[in-house]
Structure formats: C-alpha cells, structure tokens
C-alpha positions in Angstrom: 35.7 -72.0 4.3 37.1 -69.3 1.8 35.8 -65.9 3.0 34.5 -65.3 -1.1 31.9 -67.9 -0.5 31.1 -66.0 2.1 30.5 -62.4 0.3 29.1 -63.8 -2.6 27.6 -61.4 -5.1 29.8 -58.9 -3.7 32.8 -56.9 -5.3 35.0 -58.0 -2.7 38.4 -58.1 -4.0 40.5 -59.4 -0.7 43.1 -56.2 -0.9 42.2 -54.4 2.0 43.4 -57.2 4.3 46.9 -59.0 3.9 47.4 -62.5 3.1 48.1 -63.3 6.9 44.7 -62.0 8.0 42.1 -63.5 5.4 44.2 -66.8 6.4 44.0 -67.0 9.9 40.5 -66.0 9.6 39.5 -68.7 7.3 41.2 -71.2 9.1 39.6 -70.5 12.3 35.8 -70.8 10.3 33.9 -73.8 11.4 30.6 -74.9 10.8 27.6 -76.1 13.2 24.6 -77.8 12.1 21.8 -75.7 13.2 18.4 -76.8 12.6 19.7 -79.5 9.8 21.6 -76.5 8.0 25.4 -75.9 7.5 26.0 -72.3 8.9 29.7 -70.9 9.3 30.8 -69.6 13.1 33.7 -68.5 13.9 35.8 -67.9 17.9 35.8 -63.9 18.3 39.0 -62.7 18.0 38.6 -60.5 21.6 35.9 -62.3 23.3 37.0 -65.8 22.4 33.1 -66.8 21.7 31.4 -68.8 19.6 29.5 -66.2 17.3 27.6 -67.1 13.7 30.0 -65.7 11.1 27.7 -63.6 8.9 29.6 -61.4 6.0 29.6 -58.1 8.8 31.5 -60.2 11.4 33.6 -61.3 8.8 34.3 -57.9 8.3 34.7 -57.3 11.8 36.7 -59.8 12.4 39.3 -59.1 9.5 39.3 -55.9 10.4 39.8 -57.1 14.4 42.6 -59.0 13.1 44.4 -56.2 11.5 43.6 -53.6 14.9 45.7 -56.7 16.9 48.4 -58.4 14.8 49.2 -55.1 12.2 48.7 -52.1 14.3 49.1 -53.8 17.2 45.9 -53.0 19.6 45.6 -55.4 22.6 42.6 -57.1 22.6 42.2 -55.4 26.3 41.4 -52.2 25.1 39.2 -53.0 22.2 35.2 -53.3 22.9 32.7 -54.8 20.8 29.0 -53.3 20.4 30.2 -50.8 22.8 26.9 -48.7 23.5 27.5 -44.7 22.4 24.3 -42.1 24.5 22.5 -40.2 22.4 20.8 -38.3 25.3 18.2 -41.2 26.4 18.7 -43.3 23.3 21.6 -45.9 23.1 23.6 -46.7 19.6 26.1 -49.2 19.5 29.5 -49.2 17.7 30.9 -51.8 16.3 34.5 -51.6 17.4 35.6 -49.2 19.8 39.5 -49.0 20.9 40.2 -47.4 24.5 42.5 -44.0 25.2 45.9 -45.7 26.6 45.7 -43.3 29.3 42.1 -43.5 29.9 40.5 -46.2 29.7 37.0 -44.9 29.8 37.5 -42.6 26.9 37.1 -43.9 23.2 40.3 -42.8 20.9 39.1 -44.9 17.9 36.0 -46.0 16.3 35.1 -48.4 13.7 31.9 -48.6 11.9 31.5 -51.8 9.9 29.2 -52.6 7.0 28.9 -55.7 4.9 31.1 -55.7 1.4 28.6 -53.8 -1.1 27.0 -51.2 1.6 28.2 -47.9 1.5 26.4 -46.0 4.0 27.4 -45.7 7.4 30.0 -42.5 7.9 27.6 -40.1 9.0 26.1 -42.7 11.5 30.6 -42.7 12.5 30.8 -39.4 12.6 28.0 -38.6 14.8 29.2 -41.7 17.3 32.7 -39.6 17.3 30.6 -36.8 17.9 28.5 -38.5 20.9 31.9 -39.8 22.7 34.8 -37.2 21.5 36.8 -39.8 20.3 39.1 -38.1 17.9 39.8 -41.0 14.9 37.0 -43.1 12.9 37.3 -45.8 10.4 34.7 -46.8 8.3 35.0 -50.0 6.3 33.0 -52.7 4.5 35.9 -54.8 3.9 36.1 -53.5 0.4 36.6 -50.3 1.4 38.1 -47.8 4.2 37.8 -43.8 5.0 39.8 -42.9 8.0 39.1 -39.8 9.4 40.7 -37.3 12.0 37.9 -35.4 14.1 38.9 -31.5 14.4 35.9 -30.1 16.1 32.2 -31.6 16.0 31.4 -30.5 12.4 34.6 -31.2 10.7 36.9 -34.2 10.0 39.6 -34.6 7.9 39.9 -37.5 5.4 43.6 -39.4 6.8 45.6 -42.1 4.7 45.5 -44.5 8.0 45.4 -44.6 11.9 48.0 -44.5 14.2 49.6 -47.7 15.5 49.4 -48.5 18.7 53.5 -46.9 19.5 52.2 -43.9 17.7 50.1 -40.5 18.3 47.6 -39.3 16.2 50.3 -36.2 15.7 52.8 -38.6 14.1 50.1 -39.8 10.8 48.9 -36.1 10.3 
C-alpha cells in the first residue's frame, strides 16, 4: 500500500520523511479483512503489534522510524501513549523518548496529528510543561516545529533535535 492512498485529500507531499522510511513503512502495510472490509494494519515499530494503520499512526510510525534508524533512539527508551498528570486528569502523548540517565524522566516529546491538522502545539507545550521535559516536536507528517523549553512559558523555535550521541547544548 502507498502511504498517499492513505492521506488522501491531503497536501501531503512525502518530504519530511526520506526515501528509506516511507519504504519500509509501506512495505511493512498489510491488510486484514475485517467485517468483509479491506483495512490496512501495520507491526508497530516499538511494540511489535498488530495495530490498524489509520493516517495518525502512519504519521507516528514515519515519524517512529525516523526517531530509530535517523537519529538513532532505541526503541527501549521510546513510549507510546505515555500518560502525562494534569493534577487528577490524565493526557496521553503520543511519543515520549526517555532521559538516557533517567529513565523515568521524559527528554523529548512528540505530538502527532494527521496530514491537514494543524493544531496541537499548545496541547505539546503544556505536556512539556506537565513533565519538564525540555524538547517537543510537533508534526502532521507534512509538517514539523521543534521546540527547546527555556522555562514554563517560553520555548524557542529549533531547526531539529538532537541525535541520540548528542546534547541538546550541541543543536542550540
């Protein structure tokens, strides 16, 4: 299945992912016959499930991809629908990669949104906010605004994130 069937009626232009990525995606597309109907699924890139591959997990995985094989994340410190507090309410955000040193502290988090949504990075900003973590990425998979959190009400727009050899220190 080619991802543009996918995101029909969309704008999506396949530049923000390379060659490599949209490829092993699409080959790894299958489709199951649920209730007489065709629907694409696709093995999650971290959890190695069967999951229904809707234009947002296309995104996510894409952008998964990318995290693992460009900047070179292990899957082992990514976490999928992580849940963020809100006092007694719970959020959850879509991609959230682990501190090397501590593990129980987000360093980067990615908010996902279908090709042709746009809203979504004050709903980021305020899961940075929630957890501390100090880098957000906000894509539809047309798009992507990185951002560097100085203190709870400002972040700085950044050209990309660190990889996974780098620091935060060596991008700015």
């Amino acid at each position: 299945m080619i991802l543009n069937e996918l995101f029909k009626n969309t704008n999506y232009d396949d530049t923000l992912f390379s060659d490599e990525a949209r490829n092993a995606i699409e080959e790894s597309v299958f489709i199951k016959n649920i209730k007489g109907k065709d629907v694409p699924y696709i093995k999650c890139l971290v959890h190695g499930k069967e999951i229904k591959l809707t234009p947002e997990e296309a995104v996510r995985q894409l952008y998964l991809y990318k995290l693992m094989h460009e900047y070179g994340y292990p899957a082992d410190r990514i976490e999928l629908e992580a849940p963020i507090h809100f006092g007694r309410e719970v959020k959850r955000a879509d991609i959230v990669i682990s501190d090397k040193d501590r593990p129980m502290v987000p360093y980067i988090i990615v908010e996902l949104k279908k090709p042709k949504l746009t809203d979504g990075k004050e709903q980021l900003k305020s899961y940075c906010n929630a957890t501390g973590a100090p880098i957000g990425v906000w894509t539809n998979g047309e798009q992507v605004s990185c951002y560097n959190r100085k203190d709870p009400n400002f972040f700085e727009m950044i050209s990309d994130i660190p990889q996974v050899t780098q620091r935060i220190s060596d991008i700015l």
